[in-house]
N, C-alpha and C positions, 0 to 999 in steps of 0.2 A: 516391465515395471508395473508393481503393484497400484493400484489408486486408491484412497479413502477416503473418506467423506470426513470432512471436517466442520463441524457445530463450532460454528463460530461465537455463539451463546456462550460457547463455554471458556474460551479461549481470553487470556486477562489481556488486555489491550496495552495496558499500562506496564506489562513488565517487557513487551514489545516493541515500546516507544521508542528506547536508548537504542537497537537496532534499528530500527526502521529510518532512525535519522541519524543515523551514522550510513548507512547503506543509501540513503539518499544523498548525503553531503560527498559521498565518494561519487557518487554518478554523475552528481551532475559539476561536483568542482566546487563547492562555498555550502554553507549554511542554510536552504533556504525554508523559512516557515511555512511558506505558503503551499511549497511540493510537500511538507510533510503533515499540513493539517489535511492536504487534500489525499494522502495516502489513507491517515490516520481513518478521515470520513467515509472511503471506498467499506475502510475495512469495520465500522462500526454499522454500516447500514446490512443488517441480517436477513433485509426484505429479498437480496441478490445472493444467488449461489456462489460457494467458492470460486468457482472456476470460472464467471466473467468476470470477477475482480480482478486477475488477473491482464485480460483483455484492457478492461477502462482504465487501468493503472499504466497499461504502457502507452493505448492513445493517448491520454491525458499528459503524460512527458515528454512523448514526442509533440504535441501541442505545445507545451510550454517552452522544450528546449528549442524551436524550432524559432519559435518569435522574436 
């Protein structure tokens, strides 16, 4: 599998949203704002490479599903 570098700068957050909390509301069963401002946050901080967004995205749900 090929890998790429994705510039998150460039990438519109906002047409991502409806995804991101849909795909969240199937994971974890209900609606929740909080799993997806904290997604929404992983993915606007550009200070962090793609790929431990990834990482702090799945601890952070297991953190939260877990509680």
């Amino acid at each position: 599998m090929r890998r790429t570098q994705v510039d998150m700068r460039k990438v519109n957050l906002q047409v991502m949203r409806p995804w991101i909390a849909n795909k969240v509301t199937e994971l974890v069963g209900f609606e929740d704002e909080v799993v997806i401002e904290y997604a929404m946050g992983l993915l606007e901080d550009t200070s962090q490479p793609v790929s431990s967004l990834r990482h702090a995205l799945v601890r952070g749900l297991t953190i939260l599903l877990d509680a």
